[in-house]
C-alpha positions as CSV (number, residue, x, y, z in Angstrom):
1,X,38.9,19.3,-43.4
2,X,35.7,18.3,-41.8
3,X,35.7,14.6,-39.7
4,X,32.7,13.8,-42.2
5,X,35.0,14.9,-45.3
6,X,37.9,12.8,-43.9
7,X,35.7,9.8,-43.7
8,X,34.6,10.6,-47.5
9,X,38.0,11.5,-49.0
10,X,39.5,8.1,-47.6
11,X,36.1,5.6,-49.0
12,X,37.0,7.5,-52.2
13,X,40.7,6.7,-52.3
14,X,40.2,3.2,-52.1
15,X,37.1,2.9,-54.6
16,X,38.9,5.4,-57.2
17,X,42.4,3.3,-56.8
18,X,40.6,-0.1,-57.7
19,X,38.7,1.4,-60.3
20,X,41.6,3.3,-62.0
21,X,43.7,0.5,-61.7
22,X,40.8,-1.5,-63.4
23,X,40.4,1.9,-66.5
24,X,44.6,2.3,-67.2
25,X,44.2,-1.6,-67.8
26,X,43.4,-1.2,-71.3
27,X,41.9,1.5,-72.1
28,X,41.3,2.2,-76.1
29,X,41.8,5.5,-78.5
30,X,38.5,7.1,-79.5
31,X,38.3,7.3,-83.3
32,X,38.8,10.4,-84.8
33,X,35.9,13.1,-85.9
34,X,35.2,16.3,-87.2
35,X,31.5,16.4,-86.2
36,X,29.1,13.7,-84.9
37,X,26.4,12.5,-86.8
38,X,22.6,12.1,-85.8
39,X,23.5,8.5,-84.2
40,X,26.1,9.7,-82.4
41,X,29.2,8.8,-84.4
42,X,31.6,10.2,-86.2
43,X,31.0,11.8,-89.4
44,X,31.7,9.8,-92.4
45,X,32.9,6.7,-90.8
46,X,31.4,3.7,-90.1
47,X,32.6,2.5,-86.5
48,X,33.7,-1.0,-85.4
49,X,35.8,-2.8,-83.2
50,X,39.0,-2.6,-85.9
51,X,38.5,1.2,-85.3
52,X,38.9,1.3,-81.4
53,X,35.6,0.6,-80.4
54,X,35.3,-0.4,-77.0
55,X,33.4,-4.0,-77.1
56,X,30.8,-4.6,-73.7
57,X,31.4,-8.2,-72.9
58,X,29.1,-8.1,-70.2
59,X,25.8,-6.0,-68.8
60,X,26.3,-2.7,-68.3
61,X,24.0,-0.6,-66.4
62,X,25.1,3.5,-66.2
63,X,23.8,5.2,-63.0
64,X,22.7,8.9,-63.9
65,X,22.3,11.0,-61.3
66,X,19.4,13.6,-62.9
67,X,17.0,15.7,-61.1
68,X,14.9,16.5,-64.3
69,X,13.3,13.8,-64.9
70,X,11.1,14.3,-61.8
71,X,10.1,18.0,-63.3
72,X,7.2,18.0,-65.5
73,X,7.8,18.8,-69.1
74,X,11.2,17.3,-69.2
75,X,10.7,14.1,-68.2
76,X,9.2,12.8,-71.1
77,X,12.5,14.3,-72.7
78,X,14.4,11.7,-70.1
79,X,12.3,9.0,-70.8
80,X,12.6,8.9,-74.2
81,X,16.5,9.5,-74.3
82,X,16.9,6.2,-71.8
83,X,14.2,4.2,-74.5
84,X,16.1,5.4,-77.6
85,X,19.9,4.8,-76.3
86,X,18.7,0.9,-74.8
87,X,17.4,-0.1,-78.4
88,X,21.1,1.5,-79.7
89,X,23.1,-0.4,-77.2
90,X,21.0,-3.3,-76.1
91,X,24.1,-4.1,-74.0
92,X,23.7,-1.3,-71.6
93,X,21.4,0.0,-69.3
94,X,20.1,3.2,-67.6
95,X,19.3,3.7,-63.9
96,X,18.2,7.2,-63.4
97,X,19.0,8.3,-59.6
98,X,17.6,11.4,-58.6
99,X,16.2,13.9,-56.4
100,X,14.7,17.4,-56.0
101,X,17.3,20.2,-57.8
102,X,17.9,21.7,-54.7
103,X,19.1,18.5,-53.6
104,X,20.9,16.9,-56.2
105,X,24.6,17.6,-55.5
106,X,23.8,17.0,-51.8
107,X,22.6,13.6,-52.7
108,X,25.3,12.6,-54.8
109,X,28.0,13.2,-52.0
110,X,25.6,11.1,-49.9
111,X,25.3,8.2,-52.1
112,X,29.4,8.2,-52.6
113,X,29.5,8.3,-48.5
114,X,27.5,4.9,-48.7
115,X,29.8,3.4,-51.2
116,X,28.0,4.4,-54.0
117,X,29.2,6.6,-56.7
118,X,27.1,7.7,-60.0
119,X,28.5,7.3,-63.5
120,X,27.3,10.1,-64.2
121,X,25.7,14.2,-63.0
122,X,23.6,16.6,-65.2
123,X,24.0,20.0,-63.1
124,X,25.0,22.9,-63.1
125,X,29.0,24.5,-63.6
126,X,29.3,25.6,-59.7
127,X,28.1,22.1,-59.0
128,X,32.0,20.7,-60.2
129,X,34.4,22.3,-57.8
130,X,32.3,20.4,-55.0
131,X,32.1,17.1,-56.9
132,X,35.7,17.1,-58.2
133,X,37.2,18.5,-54.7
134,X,35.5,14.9,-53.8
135,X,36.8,12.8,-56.4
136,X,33.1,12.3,-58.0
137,X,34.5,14.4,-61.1
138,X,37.3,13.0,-63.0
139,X,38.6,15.5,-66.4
140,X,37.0,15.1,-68.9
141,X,40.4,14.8,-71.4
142,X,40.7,11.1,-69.3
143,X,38.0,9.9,-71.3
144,X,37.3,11.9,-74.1
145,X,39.6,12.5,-77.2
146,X,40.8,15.4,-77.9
147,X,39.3,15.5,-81.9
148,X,35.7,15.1,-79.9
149,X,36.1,17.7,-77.5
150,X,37.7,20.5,-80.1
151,X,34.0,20.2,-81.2
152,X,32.9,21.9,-78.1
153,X,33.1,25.5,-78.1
154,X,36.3,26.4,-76.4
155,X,34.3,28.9,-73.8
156,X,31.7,26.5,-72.7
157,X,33.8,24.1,-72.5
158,X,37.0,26.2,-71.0
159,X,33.7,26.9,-68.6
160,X,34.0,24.0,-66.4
161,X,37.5,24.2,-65.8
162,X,39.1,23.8,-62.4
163,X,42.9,24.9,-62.2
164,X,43.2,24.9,-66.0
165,X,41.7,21.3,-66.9
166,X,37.8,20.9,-68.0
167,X,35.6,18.5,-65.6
168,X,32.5,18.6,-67.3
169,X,30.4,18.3,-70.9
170,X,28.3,21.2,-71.6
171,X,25.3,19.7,-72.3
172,X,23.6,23.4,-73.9
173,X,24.7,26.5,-72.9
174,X,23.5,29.8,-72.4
175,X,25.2,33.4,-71.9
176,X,23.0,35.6,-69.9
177,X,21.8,37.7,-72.6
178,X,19.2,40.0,-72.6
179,X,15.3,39.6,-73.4
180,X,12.9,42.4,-75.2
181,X,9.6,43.0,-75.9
182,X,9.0,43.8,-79.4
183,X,5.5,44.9,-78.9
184,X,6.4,47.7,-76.2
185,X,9.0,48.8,-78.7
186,X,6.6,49.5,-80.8
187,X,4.3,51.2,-78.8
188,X,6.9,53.1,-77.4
189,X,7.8,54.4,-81.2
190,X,11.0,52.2,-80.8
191,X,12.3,49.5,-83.9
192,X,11.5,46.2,-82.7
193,X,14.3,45.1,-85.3
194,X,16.8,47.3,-83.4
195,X,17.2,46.9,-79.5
196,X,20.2,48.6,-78.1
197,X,24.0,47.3,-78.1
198,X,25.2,49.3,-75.3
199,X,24.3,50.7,-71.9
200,X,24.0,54.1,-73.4
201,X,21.4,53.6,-75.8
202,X,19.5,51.3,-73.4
203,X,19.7,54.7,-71.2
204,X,18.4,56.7,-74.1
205,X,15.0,54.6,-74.7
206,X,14.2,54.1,-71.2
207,X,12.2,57.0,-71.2
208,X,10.0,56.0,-74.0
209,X,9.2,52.7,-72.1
210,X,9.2,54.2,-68.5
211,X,6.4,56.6,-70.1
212,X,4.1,53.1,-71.4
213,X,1.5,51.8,-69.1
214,X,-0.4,48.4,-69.6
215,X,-4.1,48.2,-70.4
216,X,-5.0,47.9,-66.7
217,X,-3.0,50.8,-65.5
218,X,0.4,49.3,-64.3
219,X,3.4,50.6,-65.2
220,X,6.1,49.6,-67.1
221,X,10.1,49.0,-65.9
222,X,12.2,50.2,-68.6
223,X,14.9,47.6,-68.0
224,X,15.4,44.4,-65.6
225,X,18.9,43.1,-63.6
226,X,17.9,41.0,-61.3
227,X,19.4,41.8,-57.6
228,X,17.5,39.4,-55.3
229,X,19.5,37.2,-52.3
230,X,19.9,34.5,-54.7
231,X,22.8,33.2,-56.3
232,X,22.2,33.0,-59.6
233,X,21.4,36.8,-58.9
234,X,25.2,37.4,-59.1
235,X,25.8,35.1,-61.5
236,X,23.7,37.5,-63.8
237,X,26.0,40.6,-62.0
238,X,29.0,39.0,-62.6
239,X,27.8,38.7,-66.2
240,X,26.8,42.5,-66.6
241,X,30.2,43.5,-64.8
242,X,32.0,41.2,-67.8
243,X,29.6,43.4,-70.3
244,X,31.3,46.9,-68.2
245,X,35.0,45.1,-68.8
246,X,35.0,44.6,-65.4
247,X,36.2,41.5,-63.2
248,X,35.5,40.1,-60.5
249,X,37.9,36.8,-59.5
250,X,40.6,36.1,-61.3
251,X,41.7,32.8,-62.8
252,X,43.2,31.6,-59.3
253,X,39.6,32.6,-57.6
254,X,41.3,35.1,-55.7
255,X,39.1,38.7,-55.8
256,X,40.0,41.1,-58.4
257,X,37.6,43.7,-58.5
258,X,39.6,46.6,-58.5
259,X,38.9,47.7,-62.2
260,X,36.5,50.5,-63.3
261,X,34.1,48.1,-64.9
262,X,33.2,46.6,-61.4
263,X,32.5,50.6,-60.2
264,X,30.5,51.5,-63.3
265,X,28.4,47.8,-62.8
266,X,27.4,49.5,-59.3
267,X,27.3,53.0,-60.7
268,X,24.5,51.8,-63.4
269,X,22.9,49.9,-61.0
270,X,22.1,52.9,-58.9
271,X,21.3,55.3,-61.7
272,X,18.4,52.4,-62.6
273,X,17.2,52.2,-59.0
274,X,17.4,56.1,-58.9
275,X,15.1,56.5,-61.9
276,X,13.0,53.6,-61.1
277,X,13.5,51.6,-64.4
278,X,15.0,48.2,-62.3
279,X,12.4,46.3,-59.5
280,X,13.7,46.1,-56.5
281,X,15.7,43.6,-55.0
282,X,13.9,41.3,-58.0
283,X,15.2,37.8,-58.9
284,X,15.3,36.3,-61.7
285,X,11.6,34.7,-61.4
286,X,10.0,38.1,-60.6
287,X,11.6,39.3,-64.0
288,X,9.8,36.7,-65.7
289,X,6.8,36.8,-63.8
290,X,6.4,40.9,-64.7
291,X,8.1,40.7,-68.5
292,X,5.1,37.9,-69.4
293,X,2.7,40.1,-68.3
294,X,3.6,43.3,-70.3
295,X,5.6,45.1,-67.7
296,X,9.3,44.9,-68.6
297,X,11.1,46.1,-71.5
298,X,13.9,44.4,-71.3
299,X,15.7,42.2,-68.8
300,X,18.9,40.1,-68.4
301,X,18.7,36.0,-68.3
302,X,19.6,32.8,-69.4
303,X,17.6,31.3,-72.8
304,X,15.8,28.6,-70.7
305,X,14.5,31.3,-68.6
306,X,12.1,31.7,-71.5
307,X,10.3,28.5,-69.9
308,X,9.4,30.4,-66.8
309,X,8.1,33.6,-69.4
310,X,6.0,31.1,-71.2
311,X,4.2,29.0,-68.4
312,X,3.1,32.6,-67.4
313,X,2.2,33.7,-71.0
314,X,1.5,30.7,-74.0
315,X,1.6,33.7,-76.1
316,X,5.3,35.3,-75.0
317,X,7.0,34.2,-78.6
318,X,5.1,36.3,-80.4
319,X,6.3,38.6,-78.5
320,X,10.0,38.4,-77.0
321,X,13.0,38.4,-78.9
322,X,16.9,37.9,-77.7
323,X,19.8,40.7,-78.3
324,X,23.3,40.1,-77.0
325,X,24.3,41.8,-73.7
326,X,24.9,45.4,-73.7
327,X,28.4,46.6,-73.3
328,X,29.3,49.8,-70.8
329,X,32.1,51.7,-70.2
330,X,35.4,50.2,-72.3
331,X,33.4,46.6,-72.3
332,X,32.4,45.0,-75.0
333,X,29.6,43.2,-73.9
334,X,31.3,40.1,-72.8
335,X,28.8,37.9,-70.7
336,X,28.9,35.2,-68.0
337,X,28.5,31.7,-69.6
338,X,26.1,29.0,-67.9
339,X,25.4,25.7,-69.1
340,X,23.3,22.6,-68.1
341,X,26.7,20.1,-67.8
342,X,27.3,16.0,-67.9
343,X,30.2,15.7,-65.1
344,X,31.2,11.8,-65.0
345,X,33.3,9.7,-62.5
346,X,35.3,7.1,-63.3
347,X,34.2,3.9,-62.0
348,X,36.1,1.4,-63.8
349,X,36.5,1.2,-67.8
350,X,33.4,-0.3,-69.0
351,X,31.4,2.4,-67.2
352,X,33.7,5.2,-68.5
353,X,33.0,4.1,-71.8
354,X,29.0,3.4,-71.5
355,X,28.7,6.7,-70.2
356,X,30.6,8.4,-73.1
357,X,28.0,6.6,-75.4
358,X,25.3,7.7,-73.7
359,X,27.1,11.5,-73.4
360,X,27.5,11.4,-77.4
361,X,24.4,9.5,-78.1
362,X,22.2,13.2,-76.4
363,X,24.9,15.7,-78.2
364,X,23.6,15.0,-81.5
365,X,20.9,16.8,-84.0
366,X,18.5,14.0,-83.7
367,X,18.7,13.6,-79.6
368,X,19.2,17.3,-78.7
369,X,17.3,19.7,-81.5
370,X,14.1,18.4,-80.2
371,X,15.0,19.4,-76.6
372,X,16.1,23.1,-77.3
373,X,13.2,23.6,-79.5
374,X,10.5,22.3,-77.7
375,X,11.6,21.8,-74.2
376,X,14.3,24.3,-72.9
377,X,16.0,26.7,-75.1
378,X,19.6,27.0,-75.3
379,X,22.8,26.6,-77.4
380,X,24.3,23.3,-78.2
381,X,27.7,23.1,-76.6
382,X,28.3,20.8,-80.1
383,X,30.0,24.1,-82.8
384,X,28.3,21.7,-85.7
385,X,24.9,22.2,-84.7
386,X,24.9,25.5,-84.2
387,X,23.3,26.4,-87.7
388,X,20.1,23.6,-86.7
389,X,17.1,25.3,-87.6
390,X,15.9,25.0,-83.6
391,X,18.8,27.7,-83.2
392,X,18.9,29.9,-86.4
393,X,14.9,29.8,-86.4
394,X,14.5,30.2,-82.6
395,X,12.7,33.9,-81.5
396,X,14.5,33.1,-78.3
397,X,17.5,31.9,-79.0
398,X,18.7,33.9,-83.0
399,X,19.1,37.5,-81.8
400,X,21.7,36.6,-79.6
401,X,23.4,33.7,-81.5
402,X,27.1,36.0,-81.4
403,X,26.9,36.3,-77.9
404,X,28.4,32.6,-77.7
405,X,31.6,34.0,-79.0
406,X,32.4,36.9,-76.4
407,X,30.7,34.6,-73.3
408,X,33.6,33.3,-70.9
409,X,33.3,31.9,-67.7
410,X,34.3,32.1,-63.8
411,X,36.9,30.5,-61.5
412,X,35.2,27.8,-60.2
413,X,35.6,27.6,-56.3
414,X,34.1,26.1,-54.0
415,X,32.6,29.6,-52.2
416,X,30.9,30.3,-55.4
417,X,27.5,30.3,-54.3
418,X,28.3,32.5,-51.2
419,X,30.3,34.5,-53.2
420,X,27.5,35.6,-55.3
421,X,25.4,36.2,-52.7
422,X,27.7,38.8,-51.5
423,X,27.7,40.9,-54.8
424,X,23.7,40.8,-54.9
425,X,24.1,42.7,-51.2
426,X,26.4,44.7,-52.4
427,X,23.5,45.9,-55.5
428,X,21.3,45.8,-52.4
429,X,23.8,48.0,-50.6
430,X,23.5,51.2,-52.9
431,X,19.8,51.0,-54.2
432,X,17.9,49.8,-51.1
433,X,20.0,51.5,-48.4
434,X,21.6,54.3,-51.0
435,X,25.1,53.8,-49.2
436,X,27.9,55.2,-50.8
437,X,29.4,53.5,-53.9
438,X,32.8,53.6,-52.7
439,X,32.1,52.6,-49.2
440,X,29.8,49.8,-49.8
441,X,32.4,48.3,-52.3
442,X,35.1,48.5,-49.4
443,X,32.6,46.5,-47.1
444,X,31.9,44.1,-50.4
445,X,35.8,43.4,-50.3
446,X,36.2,42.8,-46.8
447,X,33.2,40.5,-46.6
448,X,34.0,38.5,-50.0
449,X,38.0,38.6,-49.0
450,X,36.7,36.6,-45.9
451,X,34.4,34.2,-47.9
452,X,37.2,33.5,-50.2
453,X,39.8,33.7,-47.9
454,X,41.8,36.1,-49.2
């Protein structure tokens, strides 16, 4: 451990003892629910303090650590969540503290080094081995009941699991699943109704798209899997490798990549290269970038990458629809689950339970349908909600509703992001520099085994 870690670890035993102390003091039972309501509380009961309710004596003010609301189109979103939940709960307040994305999680272990420690994080999943390894994360079964959180589906929420327990609230979700364009299906003689289910068929209709050109002469790629030096590039591998039933960590984080589904991942991602249907060495914002503007078939992402389609194209929903991920080999197009998550410290029992408020208060049909339809499609983590017309009625988000049921996660470890850099080198490794298959996945285990130190 690091001197600057030491320093950290021992400001955060002594604030998480006081505050602990100050939560196991009396802490209250949730009351019990089937599904939430629009305002936030259980279905079919009316809520007060007889019920368990916790009752705010005093001021409370929640600090949320959120890097949207300094991106433009969701900060209106942001704004209007902090105005709506204030008029709810008079009692309690809002002090969003944020930074650039790229910065967030840095600036949250910053703020705890100076004594002060959020309520609450909206990130991302490989954001909560760093924050709980830190003591910024507490589990999320400390705070929540278990009656609310069986309203979760299991795999997101199973998703932000570190060594078995969940850390996090799955704020919407998204399997990487894959996008089409239903007007190149058509012009390619293909049923826009029917995009392929598995590698093979994918491999079969290639040709008819590979053979399209737009109206100013640039060709068309077949099929999109972003490789690029990036790591959400290997989260989108890792997710194709799940669709081969391959592996690549197992639930310890340790590599396990010995499996034919990890080969045949590599195999497919050569034959693509070979036949030029896959950009080179694209990421995930080239993918966009080339399916808005008529030259991509189809391509693997996550539902809100639809946002980066659309600033590119206003006219992309008439034109893209979603399909679940292809399976390959003995797979059956399983897929890597990512979510946009609430992780929440626990600073003393008045905050714990202000922040679940607020938490509940977002999850609902009257908060959250608004968001995915208009501002960033995704799936509700919430099972009840999953039938809302912004889902069921979403070009985006419909074709590849049963996707949420085969999606799992990932071991979350703290090499995560370095990890996944390593499997976008190894795609890199037999397209770009056509190694060997075999050899460059024996250099891919020595240099992972080293990341992950095993």
């Amino acid at each position: 451990m690091s001197k600057m870690k030491k320093v950290l670890a021992l400001l955060l035993i002594v604030v998480l003892t006081v505050s602990l102390g100050a939560c196991k003091s009396s802490k209250k039972e949730e009351p019990k629910a089937d599904v939430t309501t629009e305002d936030g509380e259980p279905a079919g009961e009316e809520v007060s303090e007889s019920d368990g309710e916790y009752e705010f004596t005093e001021p409370v003010t929640i600090k949320f650590a959120n890097y949207a609301v300094l991106e433009a189109g969701y900060d209106k979103f942001w704004e209007d969540v902090k105005k709506g939940f204030e008029e709810k709960y008079p009692n309690i307040k809002i002090e969003y503290m944020t930074a650039e994305y790229g910065q967030m999680l840095t600036q949250v272990v910053t703020w705890a080094g100076g004594g002060e420690i959020v309520d609450l994080v909206l990130g991302e999943i490989p954001w909560i081995p760093t924050l709980a390894d830190a003591g910024l994360a507490v589990p999320v079964t400390d705070a929540f009941s278990e009656d609310y959180l069986s309203q979760i589906y299991p795999s997101m929420l199973e998703a932000t699991n570190v060594d078995g327990v969940p850390y996090g609230i799955p704020m919407y979700a998204s399997p990487f699943v894959m996008f089409y364009n239903k007007d190149l299906f058509e012009q390619a003689g293909l049923d826009p109704n029917a995009p392929p289910t598995t590698v093979a068929e994918m491999m079969e209709v290639a040709p008819k798209l590979a053979a399209l050109k737009t109206a100013d002469g640039n060709p068309v790629y077949p099929f999109g899997m972003t490789t690029g030096s990036v790591s959400v590039s290997g989260s989108c591998l890792t997710s194709l490798i799940y669709g081969f039933g391959g592996s690549v960590l197992d639930a310890d984080g340790n590599l396990d990549v010995d499996n034919d589904g990890f080969k045949q991942t590599f195999e497919f991602i050569k034959e693509l290269d070979d036949k030029g249907y896959n950009p080179q060495v694209s990421k995930l914002k080239d993918l966009r970038n080339l399916f808005a503007l008529g030259q991509l078939g189809m391509y693997y992402d996550t539902s809100w990458g639809f946002n980066g389609v659309n600033s590119i194209n206003s006219t992309a929903k008439e034109f893209i629809a979603s399909a679940a991920p292809l399976s390959g080999g003995a797979g059956k197009g399983e897929s890597l689950i990512q979510a946009h998550t609430f992780m929440m410290a626990n600073n003393g029992e008045a905050q714990v339970e202000a922040t679940k408020l607020l938490i509940k208060y977002i999850l609902t049909e009257k908060v959250l349908a608004p968001y995915l339809q208009n501002v960033a499609p995704g799936y509700p983590s919430m099972s009840a909600l999953s039938e809302i017309p912004a889902i069921t009625e979403s070009p985006v988000l419909s074709g590849a509703l049963s996707s949420l049921n085969t999606a799992k996660g990932i071991a979350n470890i703290p090499a995560i992001n370095d990890f996944n850099i390593e499997l976008t080198s190894l795609a890199q490794a037999v397209t770009v520099d056509n190694k060997d298959i075999d050899t460059a996945i024996n250099d891919f285990k020595t240099s992972a085994g080293s990341i992950l130190g095993n």
